[in-house]
N, C-alpha and C positions, 0 to 999 in steps of 0.2 A: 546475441543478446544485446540488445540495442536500448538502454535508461538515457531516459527524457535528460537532459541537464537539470528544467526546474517542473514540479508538478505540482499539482490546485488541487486544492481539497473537491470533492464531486459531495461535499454535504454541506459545509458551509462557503463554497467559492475561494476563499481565502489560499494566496499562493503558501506551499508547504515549504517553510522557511527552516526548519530545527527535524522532527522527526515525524515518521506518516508511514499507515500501511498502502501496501501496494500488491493488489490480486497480481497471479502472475501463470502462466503455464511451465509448469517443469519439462526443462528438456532434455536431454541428453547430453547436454557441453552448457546448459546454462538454467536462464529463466527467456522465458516469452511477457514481458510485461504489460497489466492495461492500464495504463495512465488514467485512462479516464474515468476509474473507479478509483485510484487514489483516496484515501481519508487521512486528516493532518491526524498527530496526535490526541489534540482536547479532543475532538469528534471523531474520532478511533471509540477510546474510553466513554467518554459522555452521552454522543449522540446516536451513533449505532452502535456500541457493545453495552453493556447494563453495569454504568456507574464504578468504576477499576478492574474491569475484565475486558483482556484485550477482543475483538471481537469475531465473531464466527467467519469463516469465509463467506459462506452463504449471506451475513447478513451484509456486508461489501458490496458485493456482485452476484447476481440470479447464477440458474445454471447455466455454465457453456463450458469456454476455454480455462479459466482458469481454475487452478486447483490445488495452491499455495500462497499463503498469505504472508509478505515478505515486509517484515518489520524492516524500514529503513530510514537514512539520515541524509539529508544534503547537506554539501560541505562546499569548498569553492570548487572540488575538482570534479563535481556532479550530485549524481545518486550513489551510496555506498547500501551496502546491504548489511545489517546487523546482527538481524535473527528470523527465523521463516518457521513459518505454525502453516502445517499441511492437513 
């Protein structure tokens, strides 16, 4: 399981500085992460979930690989993982 150091929001562009969902495939020893579906926080809630409701996998990423939504933080020593809505 390989997290990006730093990851960009894929709704509003902006790099995820504080905290941001991130699709991810569950593995058997970890996560498969896709970066490029990343959403920071404000546009987690605001922009694709409906107004303080964290938001659907599906509404993150179409269907494919992923199929856990992995509430996370960056901090200085990367990506940490805080909480995961499957």
């Amino acid at each position: 399981m390989d997290f990006p150091d730093t990851l960009r929001c894929s709704a509003c562009g902006d790099p995820i500085t504080g905290a941001g969902y991130l699709p991810a495939a569950a593995l058997d020893d970890g996560y498969d992460p896709h970066p490029a579906d990343a959403v920071c926080d404000a546009c987690g809630f605001n922009d694709v979930g409906m107004m303080g409701c964290a938001p659907e996998l599906n509404d993150v990423t179409g269907p494919g690989p992923a199929d856990v939504l992995l509430y996370v933080r960056t901090t200085a020593d990367g990506v940490e993982i805080v909480d995961k809505k499957a």
